[in-house]
Each structure stands twice: as structure tokens, then as C-alpha cells.
N, CA, C and O atoms as a DFTB+ gen file, in Angstrom:
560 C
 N C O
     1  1       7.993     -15.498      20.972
     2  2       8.000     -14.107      20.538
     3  2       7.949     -14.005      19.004
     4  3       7.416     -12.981      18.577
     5  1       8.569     -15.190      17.794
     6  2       8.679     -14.994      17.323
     7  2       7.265     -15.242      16.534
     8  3       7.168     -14.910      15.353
     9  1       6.496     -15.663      17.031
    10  2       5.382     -15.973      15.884
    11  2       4.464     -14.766      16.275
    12  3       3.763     -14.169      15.457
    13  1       4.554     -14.411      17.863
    14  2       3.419     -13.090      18.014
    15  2       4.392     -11.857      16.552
    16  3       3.692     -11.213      15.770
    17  1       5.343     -11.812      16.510
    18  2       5.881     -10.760      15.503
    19  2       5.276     -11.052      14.505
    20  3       4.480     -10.191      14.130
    21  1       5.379     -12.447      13.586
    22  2       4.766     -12.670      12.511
    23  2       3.233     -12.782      12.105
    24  3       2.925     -12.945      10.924
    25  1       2.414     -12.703      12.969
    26  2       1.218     -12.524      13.015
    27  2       0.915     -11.098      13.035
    28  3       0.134     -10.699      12.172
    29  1       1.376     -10.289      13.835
    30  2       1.583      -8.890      13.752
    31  2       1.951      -8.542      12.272
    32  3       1.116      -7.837      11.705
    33  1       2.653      -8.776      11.805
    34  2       3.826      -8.546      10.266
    35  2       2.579      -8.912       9.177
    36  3       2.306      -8.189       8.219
    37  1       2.066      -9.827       9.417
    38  2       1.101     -10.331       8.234
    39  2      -0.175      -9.715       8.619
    40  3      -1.028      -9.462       7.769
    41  1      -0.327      -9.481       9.785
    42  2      -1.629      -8.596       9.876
    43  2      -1.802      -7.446       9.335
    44  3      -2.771      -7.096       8.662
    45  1      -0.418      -6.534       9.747
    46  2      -0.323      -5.103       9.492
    47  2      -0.247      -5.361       7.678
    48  3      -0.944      -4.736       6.878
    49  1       0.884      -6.547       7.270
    50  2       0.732      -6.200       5.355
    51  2      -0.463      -6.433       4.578
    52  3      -0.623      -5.964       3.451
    53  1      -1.659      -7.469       5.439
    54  2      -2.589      -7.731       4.731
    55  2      -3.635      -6.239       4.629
    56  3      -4.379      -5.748       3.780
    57  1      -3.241      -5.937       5.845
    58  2      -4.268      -4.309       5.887
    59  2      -3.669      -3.242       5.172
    60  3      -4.329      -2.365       4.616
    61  1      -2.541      -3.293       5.176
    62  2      -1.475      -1.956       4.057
    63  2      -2.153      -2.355       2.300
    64  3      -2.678      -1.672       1.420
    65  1      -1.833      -3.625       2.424
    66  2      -2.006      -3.889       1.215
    67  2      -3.738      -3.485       0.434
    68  3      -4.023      -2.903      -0.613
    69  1      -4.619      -4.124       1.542
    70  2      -5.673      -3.866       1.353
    71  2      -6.178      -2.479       0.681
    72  3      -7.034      -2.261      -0.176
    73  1      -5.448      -1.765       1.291
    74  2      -5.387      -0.390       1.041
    75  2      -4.867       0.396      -0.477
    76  3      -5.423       1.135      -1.290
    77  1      -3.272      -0.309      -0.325
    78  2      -3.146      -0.155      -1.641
    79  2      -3.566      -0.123      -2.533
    80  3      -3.452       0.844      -3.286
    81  1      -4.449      -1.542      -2.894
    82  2      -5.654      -1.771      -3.931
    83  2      -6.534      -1.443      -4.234
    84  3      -6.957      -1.392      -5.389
    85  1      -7.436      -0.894      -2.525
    86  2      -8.629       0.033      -2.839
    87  2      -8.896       1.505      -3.200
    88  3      -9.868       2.010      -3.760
    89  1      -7.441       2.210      -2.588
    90  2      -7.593       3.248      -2.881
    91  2      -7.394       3.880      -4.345
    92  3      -7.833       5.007      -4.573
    93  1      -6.803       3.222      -5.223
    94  2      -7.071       3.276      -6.507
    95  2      -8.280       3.596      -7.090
    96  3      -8.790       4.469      -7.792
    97  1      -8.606       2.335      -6.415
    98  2     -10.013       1.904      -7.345
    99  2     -10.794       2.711      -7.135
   100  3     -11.381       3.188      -8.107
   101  1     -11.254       3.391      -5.206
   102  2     -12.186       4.476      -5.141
   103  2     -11.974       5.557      -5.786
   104  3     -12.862       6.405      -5.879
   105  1     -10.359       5.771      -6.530
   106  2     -10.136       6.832      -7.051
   107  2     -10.542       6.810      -8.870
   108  3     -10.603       7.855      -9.518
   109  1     -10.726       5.768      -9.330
   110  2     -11.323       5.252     -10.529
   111  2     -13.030       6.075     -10.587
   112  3     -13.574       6.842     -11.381
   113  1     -13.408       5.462      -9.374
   114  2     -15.224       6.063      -9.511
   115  2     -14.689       7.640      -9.056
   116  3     -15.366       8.468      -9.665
   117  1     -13.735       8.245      -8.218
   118  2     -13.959       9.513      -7.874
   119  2     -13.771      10.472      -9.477
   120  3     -14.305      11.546      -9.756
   121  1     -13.038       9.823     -10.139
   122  2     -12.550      10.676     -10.984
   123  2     -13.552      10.919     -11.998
   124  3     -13.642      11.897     -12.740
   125  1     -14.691       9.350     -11.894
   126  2     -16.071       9.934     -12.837
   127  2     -16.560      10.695     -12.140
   128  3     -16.824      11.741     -12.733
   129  1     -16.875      10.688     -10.923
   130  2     -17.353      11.877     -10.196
   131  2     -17.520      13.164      -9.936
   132  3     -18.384      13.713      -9.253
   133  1     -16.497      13.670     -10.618
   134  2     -15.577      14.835     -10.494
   135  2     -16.954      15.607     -11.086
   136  3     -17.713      15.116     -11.921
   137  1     -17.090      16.883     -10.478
   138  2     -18.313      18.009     -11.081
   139  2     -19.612      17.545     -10.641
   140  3     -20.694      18.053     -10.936
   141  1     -19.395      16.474      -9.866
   142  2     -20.606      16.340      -8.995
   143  2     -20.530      16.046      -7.605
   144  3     -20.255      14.891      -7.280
   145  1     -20.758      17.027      -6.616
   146  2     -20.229      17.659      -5.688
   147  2     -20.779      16.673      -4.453
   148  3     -20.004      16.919      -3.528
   149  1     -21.425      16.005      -4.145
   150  2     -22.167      15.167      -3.389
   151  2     -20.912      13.961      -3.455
   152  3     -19.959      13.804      -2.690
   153  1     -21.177      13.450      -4.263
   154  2     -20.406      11.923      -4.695
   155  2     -19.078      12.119      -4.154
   156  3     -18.409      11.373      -3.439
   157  1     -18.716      13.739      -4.829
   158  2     -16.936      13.886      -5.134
   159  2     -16.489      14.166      -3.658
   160  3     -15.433      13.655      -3.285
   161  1     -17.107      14.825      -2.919
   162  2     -17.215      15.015      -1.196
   163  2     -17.137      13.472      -0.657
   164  3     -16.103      12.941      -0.253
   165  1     -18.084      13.016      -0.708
   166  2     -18.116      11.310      -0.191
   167  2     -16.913      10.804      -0.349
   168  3     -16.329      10.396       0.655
   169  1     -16.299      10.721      -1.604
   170  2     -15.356       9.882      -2.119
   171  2     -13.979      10.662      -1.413
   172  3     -13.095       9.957      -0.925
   173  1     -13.886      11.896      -1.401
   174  2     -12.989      12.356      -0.776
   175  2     -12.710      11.904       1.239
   176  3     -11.762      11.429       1.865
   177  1     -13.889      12.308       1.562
   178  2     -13.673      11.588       2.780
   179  2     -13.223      10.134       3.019
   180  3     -12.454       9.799       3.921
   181  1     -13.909       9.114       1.910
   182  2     -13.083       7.688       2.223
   183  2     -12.005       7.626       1.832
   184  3     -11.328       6.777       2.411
   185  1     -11.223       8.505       0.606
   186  2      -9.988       8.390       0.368
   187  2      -8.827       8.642       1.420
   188  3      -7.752       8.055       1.545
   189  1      -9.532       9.996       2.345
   190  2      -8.819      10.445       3.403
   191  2      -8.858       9.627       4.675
   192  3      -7.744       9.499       5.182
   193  1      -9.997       8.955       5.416
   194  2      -9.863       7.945       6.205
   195  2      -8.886       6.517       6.038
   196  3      -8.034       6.027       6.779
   197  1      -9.502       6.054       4.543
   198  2      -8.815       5.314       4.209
   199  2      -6.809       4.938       4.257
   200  3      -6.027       3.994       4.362
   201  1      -6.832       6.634       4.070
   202  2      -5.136       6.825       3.858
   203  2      -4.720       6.542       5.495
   204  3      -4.115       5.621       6.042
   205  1      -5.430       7.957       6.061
   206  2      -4.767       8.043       7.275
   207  2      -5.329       7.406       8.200
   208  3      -4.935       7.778       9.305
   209  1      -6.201       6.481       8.228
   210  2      -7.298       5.531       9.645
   211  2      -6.355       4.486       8.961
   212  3      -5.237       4.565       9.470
   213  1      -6.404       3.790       8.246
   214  2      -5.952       2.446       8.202
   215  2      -4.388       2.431       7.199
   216  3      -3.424       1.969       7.809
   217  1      -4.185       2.793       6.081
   218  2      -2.811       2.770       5.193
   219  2      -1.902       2.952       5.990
   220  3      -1.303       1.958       6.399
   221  1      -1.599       3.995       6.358
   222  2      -0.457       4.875       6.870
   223  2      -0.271       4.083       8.341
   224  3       0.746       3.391       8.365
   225  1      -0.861       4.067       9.246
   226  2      -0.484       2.818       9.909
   227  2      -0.368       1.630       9.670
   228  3       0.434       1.141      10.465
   229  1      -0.863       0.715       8.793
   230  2      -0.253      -0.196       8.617
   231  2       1.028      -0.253       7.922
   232  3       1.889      -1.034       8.328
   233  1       1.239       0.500       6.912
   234  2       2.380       0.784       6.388
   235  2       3.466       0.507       7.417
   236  3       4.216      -0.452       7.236
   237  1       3.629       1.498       8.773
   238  2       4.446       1.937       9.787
   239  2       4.390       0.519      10.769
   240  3       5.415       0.078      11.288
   241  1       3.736       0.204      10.855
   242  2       3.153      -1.446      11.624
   243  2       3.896      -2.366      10.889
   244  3       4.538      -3.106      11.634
   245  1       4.041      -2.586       9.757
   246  2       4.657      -3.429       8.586
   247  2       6.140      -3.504       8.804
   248  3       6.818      -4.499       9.060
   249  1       6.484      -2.335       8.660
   250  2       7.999      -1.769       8.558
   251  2       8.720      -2.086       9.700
   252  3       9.917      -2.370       9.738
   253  1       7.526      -1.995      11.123
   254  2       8.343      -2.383      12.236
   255  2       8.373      -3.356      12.827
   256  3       9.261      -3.486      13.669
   257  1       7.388      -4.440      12.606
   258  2       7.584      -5.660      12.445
   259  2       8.390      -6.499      11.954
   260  3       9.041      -7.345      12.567
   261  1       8.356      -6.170      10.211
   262  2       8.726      -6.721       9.478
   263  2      10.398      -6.567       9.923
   264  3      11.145      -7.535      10.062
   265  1      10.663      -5.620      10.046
   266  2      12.234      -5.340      10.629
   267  2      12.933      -5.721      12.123
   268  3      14.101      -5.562      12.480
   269  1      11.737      -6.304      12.890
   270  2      11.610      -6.866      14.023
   271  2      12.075      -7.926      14.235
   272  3      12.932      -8.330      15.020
   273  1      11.067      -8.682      12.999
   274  2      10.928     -10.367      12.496
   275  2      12.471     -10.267      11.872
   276  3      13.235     -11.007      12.492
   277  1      13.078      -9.562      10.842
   278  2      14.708      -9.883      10.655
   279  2      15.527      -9.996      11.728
   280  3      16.271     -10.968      11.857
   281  1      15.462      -8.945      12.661
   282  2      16.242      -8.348      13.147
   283  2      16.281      -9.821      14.048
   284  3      17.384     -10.349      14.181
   285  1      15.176     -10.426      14.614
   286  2      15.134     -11.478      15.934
   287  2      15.331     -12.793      15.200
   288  3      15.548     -13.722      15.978
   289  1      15.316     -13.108      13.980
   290  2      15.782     -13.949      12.887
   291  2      17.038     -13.675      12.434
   292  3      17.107     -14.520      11.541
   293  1      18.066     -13.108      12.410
   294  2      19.273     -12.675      12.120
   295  2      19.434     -13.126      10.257
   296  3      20.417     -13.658       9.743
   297  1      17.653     -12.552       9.289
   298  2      17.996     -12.867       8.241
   299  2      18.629     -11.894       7.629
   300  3      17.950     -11.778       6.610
   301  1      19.644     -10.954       7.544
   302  2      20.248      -9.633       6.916
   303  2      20.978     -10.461       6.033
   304  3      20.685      -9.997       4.931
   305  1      21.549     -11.158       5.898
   306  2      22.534     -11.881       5.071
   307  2      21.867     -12.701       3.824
   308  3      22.516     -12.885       2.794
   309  1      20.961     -13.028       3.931
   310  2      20.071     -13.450       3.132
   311  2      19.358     -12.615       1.536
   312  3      18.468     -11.794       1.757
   313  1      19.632     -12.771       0.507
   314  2      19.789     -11.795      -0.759
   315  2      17.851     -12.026      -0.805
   316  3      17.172     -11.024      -1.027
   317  1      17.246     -13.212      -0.606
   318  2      15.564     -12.991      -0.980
   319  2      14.925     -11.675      -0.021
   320  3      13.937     -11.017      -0.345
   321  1      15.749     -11.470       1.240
   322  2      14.842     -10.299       2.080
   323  2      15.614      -9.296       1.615
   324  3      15.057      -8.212       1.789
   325  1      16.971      -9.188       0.944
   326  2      16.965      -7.691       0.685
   327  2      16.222      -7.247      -1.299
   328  3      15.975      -6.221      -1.932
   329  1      16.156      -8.554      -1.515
   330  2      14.982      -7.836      -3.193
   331  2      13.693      -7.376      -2.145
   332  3      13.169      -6.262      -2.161
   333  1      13.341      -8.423      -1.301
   334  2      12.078      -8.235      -0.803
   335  2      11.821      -6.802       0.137
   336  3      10.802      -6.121       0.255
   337  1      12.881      -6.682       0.611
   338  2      13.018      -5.156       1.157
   339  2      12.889      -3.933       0.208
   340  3      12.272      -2.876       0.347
   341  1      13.619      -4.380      -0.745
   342  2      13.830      -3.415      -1.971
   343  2      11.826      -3.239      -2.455
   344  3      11.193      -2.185      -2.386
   345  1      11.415      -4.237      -2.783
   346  2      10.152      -4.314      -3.400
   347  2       8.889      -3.351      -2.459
   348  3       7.930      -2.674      -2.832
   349  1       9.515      -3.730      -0.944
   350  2       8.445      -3.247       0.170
   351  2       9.374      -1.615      -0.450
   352  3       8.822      -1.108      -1.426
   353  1      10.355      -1.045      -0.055
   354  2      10.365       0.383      -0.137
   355  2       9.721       0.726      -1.754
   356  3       8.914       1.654      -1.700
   357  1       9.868       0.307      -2.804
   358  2       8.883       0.241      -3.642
   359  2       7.522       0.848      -3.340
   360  3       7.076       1.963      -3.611
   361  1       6.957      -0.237      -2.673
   362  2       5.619       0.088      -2.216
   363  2       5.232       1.105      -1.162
   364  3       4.129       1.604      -0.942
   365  1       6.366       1.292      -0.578
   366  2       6.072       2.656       0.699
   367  2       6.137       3.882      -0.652
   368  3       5.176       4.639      -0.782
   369  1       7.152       3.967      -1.460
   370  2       6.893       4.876      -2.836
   371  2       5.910       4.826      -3.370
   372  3       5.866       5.965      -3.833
   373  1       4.947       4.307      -3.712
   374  2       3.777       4.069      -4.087
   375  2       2.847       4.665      -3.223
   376  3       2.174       5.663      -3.479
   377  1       2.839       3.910      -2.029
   378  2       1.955       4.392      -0.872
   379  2       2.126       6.043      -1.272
   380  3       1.226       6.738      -1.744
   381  1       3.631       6.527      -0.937
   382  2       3.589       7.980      -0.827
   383  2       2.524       9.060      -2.584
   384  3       1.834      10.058      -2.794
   385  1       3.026       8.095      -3.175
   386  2       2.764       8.997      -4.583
   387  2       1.102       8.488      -4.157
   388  3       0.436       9.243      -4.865
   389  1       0.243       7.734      -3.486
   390  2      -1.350       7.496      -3.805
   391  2      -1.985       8.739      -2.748
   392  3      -3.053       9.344      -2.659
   393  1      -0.544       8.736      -1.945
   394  2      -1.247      10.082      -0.829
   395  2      -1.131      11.645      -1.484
   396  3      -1.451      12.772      -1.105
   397  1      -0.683      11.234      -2.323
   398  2      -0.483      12.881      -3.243
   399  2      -1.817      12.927      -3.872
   400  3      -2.472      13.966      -3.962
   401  1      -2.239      11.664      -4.345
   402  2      -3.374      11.617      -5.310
   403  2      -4.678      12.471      -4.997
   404  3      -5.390      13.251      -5.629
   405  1      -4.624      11.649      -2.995
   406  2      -5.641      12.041      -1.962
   407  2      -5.596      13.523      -1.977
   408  3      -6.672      14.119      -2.030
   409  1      -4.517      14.176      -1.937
   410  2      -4.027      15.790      -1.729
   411  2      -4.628      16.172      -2.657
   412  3      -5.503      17.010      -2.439
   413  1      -4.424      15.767      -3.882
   414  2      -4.825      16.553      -5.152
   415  2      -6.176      16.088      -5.438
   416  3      -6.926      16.953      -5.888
   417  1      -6.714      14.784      -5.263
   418  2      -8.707      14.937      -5.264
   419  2      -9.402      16.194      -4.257
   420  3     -10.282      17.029      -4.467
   421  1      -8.358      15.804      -2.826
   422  2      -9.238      16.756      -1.952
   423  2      -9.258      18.023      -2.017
   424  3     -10.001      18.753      -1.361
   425  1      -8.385      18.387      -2.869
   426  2      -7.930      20.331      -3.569
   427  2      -8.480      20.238      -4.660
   428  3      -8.131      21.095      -5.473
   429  1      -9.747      18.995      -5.230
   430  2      -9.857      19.514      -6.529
   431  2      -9.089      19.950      -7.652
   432  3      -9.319      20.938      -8.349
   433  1      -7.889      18.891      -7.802
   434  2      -7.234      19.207      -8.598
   435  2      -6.251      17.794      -9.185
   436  3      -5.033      17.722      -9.347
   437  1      -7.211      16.874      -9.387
   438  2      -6.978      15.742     -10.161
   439  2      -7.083      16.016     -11.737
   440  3      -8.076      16.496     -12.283
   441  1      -5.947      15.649     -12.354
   442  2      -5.690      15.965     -13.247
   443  2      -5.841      14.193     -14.186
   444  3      -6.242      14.157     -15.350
   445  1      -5.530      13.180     -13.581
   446  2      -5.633      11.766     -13.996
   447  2      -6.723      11.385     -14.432
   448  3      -7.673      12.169     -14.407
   449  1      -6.860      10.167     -14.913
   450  2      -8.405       9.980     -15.673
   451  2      -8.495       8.446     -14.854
   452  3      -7.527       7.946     -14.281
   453  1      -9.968       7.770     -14.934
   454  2     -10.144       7.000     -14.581
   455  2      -8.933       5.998     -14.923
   456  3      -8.118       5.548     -14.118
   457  1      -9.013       5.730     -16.435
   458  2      -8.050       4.836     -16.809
   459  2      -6.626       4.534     -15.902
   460  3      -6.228       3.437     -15.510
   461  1      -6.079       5.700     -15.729
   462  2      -5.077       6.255     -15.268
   463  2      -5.065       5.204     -13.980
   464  3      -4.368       4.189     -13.977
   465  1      -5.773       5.522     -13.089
   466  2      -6.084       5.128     -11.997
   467  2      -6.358       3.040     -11.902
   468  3      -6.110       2.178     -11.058
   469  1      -6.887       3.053     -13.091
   470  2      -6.822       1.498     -13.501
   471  2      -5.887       1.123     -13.494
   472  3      -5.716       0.513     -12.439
   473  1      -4.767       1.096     -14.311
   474  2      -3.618       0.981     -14.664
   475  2      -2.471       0.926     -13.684
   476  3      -1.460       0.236     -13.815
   477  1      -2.813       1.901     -12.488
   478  2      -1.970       2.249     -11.170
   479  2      -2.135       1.031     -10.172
   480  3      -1.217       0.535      -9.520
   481  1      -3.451       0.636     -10.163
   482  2      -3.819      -0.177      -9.537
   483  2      -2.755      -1.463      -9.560
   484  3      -2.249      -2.026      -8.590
   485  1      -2.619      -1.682     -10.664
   486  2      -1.872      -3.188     -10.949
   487  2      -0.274      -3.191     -10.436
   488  3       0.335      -4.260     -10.396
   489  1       0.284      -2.099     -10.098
   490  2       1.375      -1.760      -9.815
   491  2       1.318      -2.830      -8.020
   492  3       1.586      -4.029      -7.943
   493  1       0.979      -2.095      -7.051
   494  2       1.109      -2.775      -6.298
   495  2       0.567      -4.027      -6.202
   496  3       0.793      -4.611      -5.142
   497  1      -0.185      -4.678      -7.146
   498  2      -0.508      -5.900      -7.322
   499  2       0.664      -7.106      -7.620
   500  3       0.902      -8.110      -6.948
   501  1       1.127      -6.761      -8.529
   502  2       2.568      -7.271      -9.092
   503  2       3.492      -7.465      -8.244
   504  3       4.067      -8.553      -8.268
   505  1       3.954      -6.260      -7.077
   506  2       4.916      -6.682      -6.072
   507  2       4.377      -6.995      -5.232
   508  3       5.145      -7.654      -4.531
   509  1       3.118      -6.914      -4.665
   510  2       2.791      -7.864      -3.408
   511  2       2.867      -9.624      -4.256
   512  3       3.408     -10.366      -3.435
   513  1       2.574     -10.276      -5.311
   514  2       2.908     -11.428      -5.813
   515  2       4.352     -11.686      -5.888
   516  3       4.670     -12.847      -5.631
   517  1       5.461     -10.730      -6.233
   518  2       6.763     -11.087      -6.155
   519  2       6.953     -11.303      -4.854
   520  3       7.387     -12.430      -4.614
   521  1       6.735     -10.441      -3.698
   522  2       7.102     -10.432      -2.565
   523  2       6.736     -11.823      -1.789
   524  3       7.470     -12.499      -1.069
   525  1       5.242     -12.060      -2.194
   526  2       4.557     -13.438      -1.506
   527  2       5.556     -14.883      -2.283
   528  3       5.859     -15.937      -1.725
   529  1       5.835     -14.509      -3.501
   530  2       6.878     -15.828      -3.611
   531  2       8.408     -15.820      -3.138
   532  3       9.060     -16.858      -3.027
   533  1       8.864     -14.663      -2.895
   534  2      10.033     -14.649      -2.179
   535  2       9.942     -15.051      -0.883
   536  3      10.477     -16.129      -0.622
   537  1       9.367     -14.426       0.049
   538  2       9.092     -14.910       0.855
   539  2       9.051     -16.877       1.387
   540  3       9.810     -17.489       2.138
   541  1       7.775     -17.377       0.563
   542  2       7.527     -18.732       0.699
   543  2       8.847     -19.815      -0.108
   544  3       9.368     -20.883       0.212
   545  1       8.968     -19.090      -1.000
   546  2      10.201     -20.004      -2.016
   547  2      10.995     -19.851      -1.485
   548  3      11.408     -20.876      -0.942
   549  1      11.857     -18.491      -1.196
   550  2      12.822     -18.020      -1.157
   551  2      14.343     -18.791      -2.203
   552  3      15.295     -19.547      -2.015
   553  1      13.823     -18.108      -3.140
   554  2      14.930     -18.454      -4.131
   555  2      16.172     -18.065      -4.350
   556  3      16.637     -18.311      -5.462
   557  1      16.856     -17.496      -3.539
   558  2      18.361     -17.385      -3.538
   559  2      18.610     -17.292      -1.648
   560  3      19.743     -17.190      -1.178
């Protein structure tokens, strides 16, 4: 049981994550886009599939796995899964603030600049690398 969980767990974070990263970035070209109504339509629809076809479930897939895999591992006592817990609600914060982003491209009312959107990007980059060495090291 325990490895079908962890295959599940790494499936669902590799696809959350996936997400994380791209939706930035489509939001990088949407924001040159902006005032051109063809492109800015397009880009809005993949931002919105993107969130809610694949993010948002994996997100929820992640969480219940991942809390599955502790829970049938009895690791709660363990200080590397609660930074690493800490880092994942991190990233569900993130997740939430990129779905605002989606709200506010699809209302036409992005106020951020490409750059902006560059810069955001690297955020969940950084804790999916902390998280992947806690995990494998596990240093405390």
C-alpha cells in the first residue's frame, strides 16, 4: 500500500508543480498581450484550464496523499516533514495568490508587468528544491 501512496504523492506533486511554473510564465507572454484581444482571450483560457483541469487537483491529490503517506508511516514526530509541511502550505499560498492572478487577467484587470510575473516564477522554484532535499537528506 505503501508505495501505490507514494507514486500517487509524486505523481500528483510533479503535476501541481508543473503548474506552478507554467502558469507564471503564460502569464509573462499574457501580460505582453494585454490590448490585443485574440492572444489575451487564448491566454486566458489556458490560464483557466490550466488552474482548474490540472493545478487545483493536483494540489488536493498532493495534500491527500502526501498526508496519507505520513499518516501510514507514523512520520509526525519527525521535524524534516513538519519544515516540509510548512514549505508545501507555502506553496498551496502561492497556488492561491496565482489563482487571483487568473481572476484578475480574466476581468481584465492585471495590473502586474511581465517582469513581475518573472520574478514570481522563482518563488515556487526555490521551495520545491528545499522540499526535494528534505525529503531525500532529511536533515534533522
Amino acid at each position: 500500500m505503501y508505495e501505490w501512496l507514494l507514486i500517487a504523492h509524486i505523481i500528483s506533486v510533479i503535476s501541481w508543480m508543473v503548474g506552478l511554473l507554467y502558469l507564471p510564465r503564460l502569464m509573462v507572454y499574457h501580460s505582453v498581450a494585454i490590448g490585443k484581444a485574440e492572444p489575451s482571450e487564448t491566454f486566458k483560457i489556458m490560464e483557466r484550464r490550466l488552474l482548474k483541469g490540472i493545478m487545483t487537483p493536483a494540489m488536493i491529490s498532493s495534500w491527500i496523499f502526501g498526508l496519507s503517506l505520513a499518516y501510514y508511516s507514523n512520520l509526525w514526530a519527525d521535524v524534516w516533514l513538519m519544515v516540509k509541511m510548512t514549505l508545501v502550505i507555502f506553496l498551496s499560498a502561492y497556488h492561491m495568490v496565482a489563482a487571483g492572478w487568473v481572476r484578475k487577467f480574466a476581468n481584465d484587470e492585471n495590473t502586474h508587468s511581465q517582469k513581475y510575473f518573472r520574478v514570481a516564477n522563482e518563488a515556487p522554484t526555490v521551495i520545491m528544491i528545499v522540499v526535494v532535499i528534505l525529503v531525500v537528506i532529511k536533515p534533522f
